[in-house]
N, C-alpha and C positions, 0 to 999 in steps of 0.2 A: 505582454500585450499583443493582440491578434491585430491585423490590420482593421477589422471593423471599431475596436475600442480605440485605436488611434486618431482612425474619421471621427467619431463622436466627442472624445475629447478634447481633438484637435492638437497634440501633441505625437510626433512620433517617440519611438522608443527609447533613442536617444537623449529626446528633451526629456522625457519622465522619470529616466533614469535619477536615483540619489534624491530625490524629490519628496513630498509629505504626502502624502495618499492626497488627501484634501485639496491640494492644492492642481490636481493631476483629474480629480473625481469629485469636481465641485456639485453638488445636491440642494438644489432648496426648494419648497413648497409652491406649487404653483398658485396656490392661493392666498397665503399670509408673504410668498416673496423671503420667507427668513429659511434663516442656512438650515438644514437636516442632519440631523445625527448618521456619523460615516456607520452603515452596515457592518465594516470591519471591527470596528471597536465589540459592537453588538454582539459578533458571532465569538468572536474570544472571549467575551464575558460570561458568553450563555453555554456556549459549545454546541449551540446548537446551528439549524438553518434557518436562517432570517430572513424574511421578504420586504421588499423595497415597499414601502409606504404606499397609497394610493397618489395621486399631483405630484408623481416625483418630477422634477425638473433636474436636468443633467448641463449646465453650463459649461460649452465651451471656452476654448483656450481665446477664440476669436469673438467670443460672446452670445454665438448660437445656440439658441435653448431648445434642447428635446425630451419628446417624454418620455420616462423609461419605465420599464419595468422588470423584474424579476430580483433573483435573489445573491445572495452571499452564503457559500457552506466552508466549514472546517475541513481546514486538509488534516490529517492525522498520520501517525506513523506505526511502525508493531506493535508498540507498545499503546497504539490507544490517545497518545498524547499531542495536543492540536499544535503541528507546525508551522501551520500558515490557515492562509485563507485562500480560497479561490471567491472569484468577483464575477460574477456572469450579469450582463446588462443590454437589454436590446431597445432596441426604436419604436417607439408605440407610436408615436405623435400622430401617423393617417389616422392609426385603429382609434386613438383616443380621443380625438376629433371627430369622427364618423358615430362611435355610441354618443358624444354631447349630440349632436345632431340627431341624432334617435331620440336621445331622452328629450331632447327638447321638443320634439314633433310628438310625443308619446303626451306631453304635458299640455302641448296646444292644443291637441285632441282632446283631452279629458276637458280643458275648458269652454271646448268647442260644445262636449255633450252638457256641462253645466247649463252653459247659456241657453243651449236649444231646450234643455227643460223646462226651465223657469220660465224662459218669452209665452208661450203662450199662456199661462196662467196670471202671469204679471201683464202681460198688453192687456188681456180683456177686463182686465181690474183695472187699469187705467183708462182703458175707453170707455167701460160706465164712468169713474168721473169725471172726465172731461166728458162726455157728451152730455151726462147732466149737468155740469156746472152751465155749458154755453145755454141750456134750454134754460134754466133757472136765471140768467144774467137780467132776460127782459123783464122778469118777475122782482128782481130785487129794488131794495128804497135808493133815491135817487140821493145818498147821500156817503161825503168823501170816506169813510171809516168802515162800510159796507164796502162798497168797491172795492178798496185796499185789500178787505181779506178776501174780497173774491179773485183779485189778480195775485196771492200770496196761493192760494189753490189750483188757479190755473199751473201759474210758474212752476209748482214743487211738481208739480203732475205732468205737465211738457219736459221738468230735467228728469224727470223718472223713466220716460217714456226715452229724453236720449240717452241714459245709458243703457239700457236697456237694448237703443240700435247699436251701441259701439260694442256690446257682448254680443253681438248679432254679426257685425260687420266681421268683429275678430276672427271670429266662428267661423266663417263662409257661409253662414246659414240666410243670410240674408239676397235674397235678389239684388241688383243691379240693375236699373234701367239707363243700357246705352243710348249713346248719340253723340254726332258729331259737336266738338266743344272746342274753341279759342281760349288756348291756356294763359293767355295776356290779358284777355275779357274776365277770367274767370278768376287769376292774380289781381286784376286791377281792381274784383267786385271786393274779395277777397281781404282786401289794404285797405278798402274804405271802411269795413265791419272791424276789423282790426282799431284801426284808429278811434271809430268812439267804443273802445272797449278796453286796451291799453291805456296804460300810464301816458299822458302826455310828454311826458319829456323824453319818449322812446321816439326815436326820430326812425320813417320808414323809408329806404333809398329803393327804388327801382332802377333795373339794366337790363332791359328786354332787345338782348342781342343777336335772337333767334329769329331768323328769317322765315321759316315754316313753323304753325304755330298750334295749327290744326290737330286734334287725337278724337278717338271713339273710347267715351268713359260717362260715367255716372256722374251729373253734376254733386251731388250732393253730396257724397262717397267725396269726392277729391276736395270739395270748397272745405269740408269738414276737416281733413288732411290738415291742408295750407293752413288753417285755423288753427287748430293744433299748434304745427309746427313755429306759428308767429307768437301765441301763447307763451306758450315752450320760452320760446326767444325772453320774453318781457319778463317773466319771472328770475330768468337766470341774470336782470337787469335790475333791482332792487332800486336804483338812486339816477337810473336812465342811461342810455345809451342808443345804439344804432343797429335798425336793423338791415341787412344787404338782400334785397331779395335779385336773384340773376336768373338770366335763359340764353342759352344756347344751343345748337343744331350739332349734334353730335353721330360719325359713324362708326358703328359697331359691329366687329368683322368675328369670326369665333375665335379666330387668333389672337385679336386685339383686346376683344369686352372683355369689363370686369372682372373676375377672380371672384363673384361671390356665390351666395348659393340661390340667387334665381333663375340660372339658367336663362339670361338672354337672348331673344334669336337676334341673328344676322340682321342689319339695317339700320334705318336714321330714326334715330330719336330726339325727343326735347330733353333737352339737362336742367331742373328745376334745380337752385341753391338758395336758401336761407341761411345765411350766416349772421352772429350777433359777435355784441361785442362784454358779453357778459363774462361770469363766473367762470364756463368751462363746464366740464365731465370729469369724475376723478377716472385714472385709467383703469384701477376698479371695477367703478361702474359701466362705462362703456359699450362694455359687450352682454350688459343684460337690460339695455336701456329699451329694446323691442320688444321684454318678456311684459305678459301681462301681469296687473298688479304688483308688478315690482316700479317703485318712486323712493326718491329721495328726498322726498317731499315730507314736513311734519305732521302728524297725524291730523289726520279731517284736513287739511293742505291738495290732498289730491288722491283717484282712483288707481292711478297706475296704469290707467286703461291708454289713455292718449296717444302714446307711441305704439303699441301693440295694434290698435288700431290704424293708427297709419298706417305701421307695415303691413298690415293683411287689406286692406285699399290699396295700397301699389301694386302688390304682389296680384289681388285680383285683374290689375289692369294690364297685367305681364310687363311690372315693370321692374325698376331695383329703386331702394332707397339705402348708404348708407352712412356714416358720421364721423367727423375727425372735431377733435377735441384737444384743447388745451388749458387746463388752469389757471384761472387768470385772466387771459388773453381770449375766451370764446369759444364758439362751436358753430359747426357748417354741418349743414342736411343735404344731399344730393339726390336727387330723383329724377330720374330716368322714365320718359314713358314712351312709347312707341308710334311715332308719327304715322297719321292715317294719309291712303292714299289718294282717295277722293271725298267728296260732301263739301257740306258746307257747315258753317257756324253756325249752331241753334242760341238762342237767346240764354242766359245766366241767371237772368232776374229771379226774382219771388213770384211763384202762380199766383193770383188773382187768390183771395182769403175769402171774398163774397160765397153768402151762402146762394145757391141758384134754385129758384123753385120750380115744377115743374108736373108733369098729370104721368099716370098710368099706373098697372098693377106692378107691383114688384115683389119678393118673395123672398122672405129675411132667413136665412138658414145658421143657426150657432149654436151649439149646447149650452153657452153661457146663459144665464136667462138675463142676465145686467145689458149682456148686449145685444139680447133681441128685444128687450125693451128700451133700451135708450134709440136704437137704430129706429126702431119703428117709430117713438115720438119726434125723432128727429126728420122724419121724411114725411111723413103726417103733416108735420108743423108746414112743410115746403108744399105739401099741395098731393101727397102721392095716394094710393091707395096700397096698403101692406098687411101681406099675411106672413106665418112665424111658423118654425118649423125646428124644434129640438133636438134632429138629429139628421143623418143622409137618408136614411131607409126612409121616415117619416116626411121628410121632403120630398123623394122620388117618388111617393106613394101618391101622394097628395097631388103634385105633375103628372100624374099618368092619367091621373081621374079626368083631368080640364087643362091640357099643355096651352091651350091656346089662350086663357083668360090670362097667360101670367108673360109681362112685357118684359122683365129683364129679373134674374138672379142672381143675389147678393151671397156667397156661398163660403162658410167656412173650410178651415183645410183638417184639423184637427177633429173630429170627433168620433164617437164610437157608436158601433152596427156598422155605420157605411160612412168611410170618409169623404173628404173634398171632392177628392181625385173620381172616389168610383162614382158619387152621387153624377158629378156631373157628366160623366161618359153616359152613365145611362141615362141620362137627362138628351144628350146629344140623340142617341140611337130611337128616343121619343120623338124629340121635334129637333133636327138637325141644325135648323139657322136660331137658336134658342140663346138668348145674351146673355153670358154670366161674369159677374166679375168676384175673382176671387181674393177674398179678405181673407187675409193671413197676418201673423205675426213672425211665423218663418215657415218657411218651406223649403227643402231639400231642391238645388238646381232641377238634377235631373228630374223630381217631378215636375217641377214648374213648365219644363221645357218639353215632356212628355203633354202635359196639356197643352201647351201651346201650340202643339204641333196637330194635336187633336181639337183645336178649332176653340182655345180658350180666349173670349176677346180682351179682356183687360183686367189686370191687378192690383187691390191697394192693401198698403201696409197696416196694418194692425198697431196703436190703437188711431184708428182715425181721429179728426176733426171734421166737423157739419158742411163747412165750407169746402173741403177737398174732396170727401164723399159725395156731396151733391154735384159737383163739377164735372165728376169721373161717372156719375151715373147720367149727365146730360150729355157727356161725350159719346157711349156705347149705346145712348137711345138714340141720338143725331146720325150713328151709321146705320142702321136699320131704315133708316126714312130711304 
């Protein structure tokens, strides 16, 4: 034994001495946990050279587990015949740890590119029917059995549309709209949603013992989180129990923060905790409990999505989220988000749902044609005057002719000739103070932030609703006054 095989086993030479290999070069699978066939045996069976399994685990004397790898070859002598073995074994554990985290950022990516394909094909098929369903509502018989299946259409149509943002969120493919936010305001909105949506007999304790409360985040991005995670809670509570929701003021030094892999900077943060008093986490599960589509849940039980989303909500807000478990005895969520240093509290509530009616030209640009007809009876209906426009070329063509007759543009980001991005630049360099708001279902940051910077006034999420689109298009005509 070399002094590195003595560090890893944890025995010196002495103690190993007179000993059973096994008991000196303990082995077992890092994923089933059960012992491994000794290498030694192997290579005298085979006479050949043998390589260490993939998950080898190498348990120390002390109980420390490393990952190993490499192999076991026959010693031989003149004649050919195997007199022993030599055991050659090194320390992977950084290296093997560094590709999971490769493979696993290589897998969020690929779901990252699923999502961002399907959102836009999937939102505008969603916003034709929700935007005809609402224009049809006034149409329909005033009786209970009508109704029911029109809110059985709306509902399947609004849960379609949110997972659709949670493959969005996951992704990073989706915007964020910051502002300053009271995470006690937005915990307390948070616990009231909660409660008529849980099991009653799940009892919700609050401990808000944070004295700065203040962060720069996306309300809806993090209420969706905490939802989640109180969810989360109530299922792993089958016959009732308690939930602990905590805050504290936490500093964070680079010496000191966490150990994980978000990279926190330097400073004070909020420390969110949700603990329950349920089931647990098998330790198993655990460490795949933030991959997407991976649940524990029984089939049609659940997406998989919920946690996955969480963590790329926190992680957008440069935060850390992560979980200690116990069988039995429950599970704590911990999140970390980074205390802002001025502002003030913006409101939490629900935006106003009224549809707002209003005058002027506006100029509907989407290759979908479901959604330059639904949009335009939608804004018609409200008072507008609207023309339609099947692609960018075709819209900036049509702006070039008469920039001035058109009071604000409704403008997709996806389509082909001329995208979102170029229609509306060359729409800028026409008529400069020219209002557009751009409808997306996803859009890449940096472009978003590249028109922004180029004078983009405001953007809604794809598939809208009548009440939100008219709202956002009375807001961008009210700053032009």
């Amino acid at each position: 034994m070399n002094p590195v095989a003595e560090k890893l086993t944890g025995r010196g030479l002495d103690q190993a001495m007179g000993r059973n290999l096994t008991e000196v070069f303990r082995i077992i699978n890092a994923k089933t946990r059960q012992s491994m066939p000794n290498p030694v045996e192997k290579v005298l069976e085979s006479g050949e050279i043998v390589g260490l399994a993939n998950h080898t685990i190498l348990v120390s004397a002390d109980s420390t587990e490393y990952q190993i790898a490499d192999s076991g070859a026959p010693i031989r002598n003149d004649a050919g015949q195997i007199i022993g073995v030599v055991l050659v074994f090194r320390d992977v554990t950084t290296e093997y740890a560094m590709q999971a985290r490769i493979r696993e950022t290589e897998k969020m990516q690929a779901i990252g590119q699923l999502a961002g394909g399907i959102a836009h094909d999937f939102n505008n098929m969603l916003g034709g029917i929700l935007g005809s369903a609402e224009l049809l509502e006034d149409r329909l018989p005033d009786d209970a059995d009508t109704r029911e299946l029109f809110q059985i259409v709306m509902q399947s149509a609004q849960r379609a549309a949110d997972l659709t943002s949670k493959l969005l969120t996951f992704s990073r493919k989706q915007p964020a709209e910051s502002a300053i936010l009271d995470v006690h305001l937005l915990l307390k909105d948070t616990v009231t949603l909660l409660k008529q949506t849980i099991d009653r007999r799940i009892e919700i304790n609050t401990h808000f013992n944070a004295q700065h409360k203040l962060i720069v985040g996306d309300v809806t991005q993090l209420q969706n989180a905490f939802l989640n995670l109180g969810i989360n809670a109530s299922h792993a509570m089958p016959n009732g129990g308690k939930i602990h929701i905590t805050t504290d003021v936490v500093d964070l030094t680079p010496e000191h923060g966490p150990k994980t892999t978000f990279d926190l900077k330097a400073g004070q943060y909020i420390q969110i905790s949700v603990q329950d008093t349920g089931t647990g986490i098998a330790p198993e599960h655990l460490n795949h409990i933030f991959e997407p589509f991976f649940t524990t849940k029984q089939q049609g039980k659940g997406t998989g999505l919920g946690l996955a989303t969480v963590f790329s909500s926190v992680k957008q807000h440069q935060g850390s989220i992560t979980a200690s478990s116990e069988v039995g005895s429950g599970t704590r969520f911990t999140i970390c988000l980074p205390l802002a240093t001025v502002g003030e509290p913006v409101e939490t509530g629900d935006a106003n749902k009224n549809r707002v009616h209003g005058k002027g030209h506006i100029l509907i640009v989407d290759d979908e044609k479901v959604m330059r007809v639904t949009a335009k009876a939608i804004l018609e209906d409200l008072g507008y005057e609207v023309s339609l426009a099947e692609d960018g070329q075709i819209a900036l063509d049509r702006f070039r002719e008469n920039p001035d007759t058109f009071d604000l543009v409704v403008l997709d980001m996806m389509m082909p000739n001329l995208n979102g991005k170029d229609c509306f630049l060359g729409m800028k360099q026409i008529k400069p103070d020219i209002k557009v708001i751009l409808s997306t279902g996803y859009t890449p940051e940096s472009e978003l932030l590249a028109m922004k910077a180029a004078g983009l006034t405001a953007w809604i999420k794809k598939p809208y609703m009548s009440g939100p689109l008219s709202q956002k298009i009375q807001e961008v005509l009210e700053q032009s006054e």
